[in-house]
C-alpha positions, -999 to 999 in steps of 0.1 A, spaced: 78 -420 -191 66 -434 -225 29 -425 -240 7 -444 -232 -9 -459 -263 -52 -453 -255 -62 -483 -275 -49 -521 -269 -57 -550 -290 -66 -586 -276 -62 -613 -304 -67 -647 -304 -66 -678 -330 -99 -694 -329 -113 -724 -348 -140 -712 -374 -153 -747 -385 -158 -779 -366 -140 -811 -375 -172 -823 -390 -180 -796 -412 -143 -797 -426 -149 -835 -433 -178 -828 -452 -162 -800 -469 -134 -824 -481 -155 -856 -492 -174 -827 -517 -141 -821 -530 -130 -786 -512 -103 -774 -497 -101 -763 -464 -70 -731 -455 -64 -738 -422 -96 -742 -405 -88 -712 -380 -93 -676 -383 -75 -645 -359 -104 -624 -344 -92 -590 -322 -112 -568 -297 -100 -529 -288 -101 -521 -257 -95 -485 -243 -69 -485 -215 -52 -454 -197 -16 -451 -177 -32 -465 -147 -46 -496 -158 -27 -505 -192 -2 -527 -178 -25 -550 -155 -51 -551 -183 -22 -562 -208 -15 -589 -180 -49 -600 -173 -52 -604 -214 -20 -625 -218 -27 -648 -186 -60 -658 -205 -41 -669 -236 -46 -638 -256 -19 -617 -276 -18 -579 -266 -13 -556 -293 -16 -521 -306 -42 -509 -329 -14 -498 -351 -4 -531 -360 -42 -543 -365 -54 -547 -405 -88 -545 -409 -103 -560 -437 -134 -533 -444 -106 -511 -453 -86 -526 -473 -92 -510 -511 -108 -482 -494 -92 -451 -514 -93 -415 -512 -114 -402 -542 -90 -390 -569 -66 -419 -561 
């Protein structure tokens, strides 16, 4: 039996601005990058629910990760002192 990896991700595209606010955004002469943004939530699974949680997460629309794979932003440039 595989290990179980102890930590899941959900993620999910969601739309940061409203059409409005891009609009507005535009006519002052900005550019918008997309409009969207990927936000993530860990959740703590174990052998015995892991699979049905994963299942639960992609029937609602959501991508199921590891935490592995997650970047997180407050860490990046974060360096051991020395380096």
């Amino acid at each position: 039996m595989p290990k179980c990896e102890r930590w899941i991700v959900a993620k999910k595209l969601v739309v940061v601005l409203d059409a409005a606010t891009i609009k507005e955004i535009i006519d002052l002469g900005g550019q918008v990058g997309g409009g969207w943004c990927q936000v993530h939530q860990h959740i703590h699974v174990n052998p015995d629910n892991k699979e049905k949680i994963e299942k639960l997460l992609t029937d609602k629309g959501y991508e199921v990760d590891i935490t592995s794979s997650i970047r997180h932003p407050e860490n990046e440039g974060v360096h051991e002192v020395g380096q």
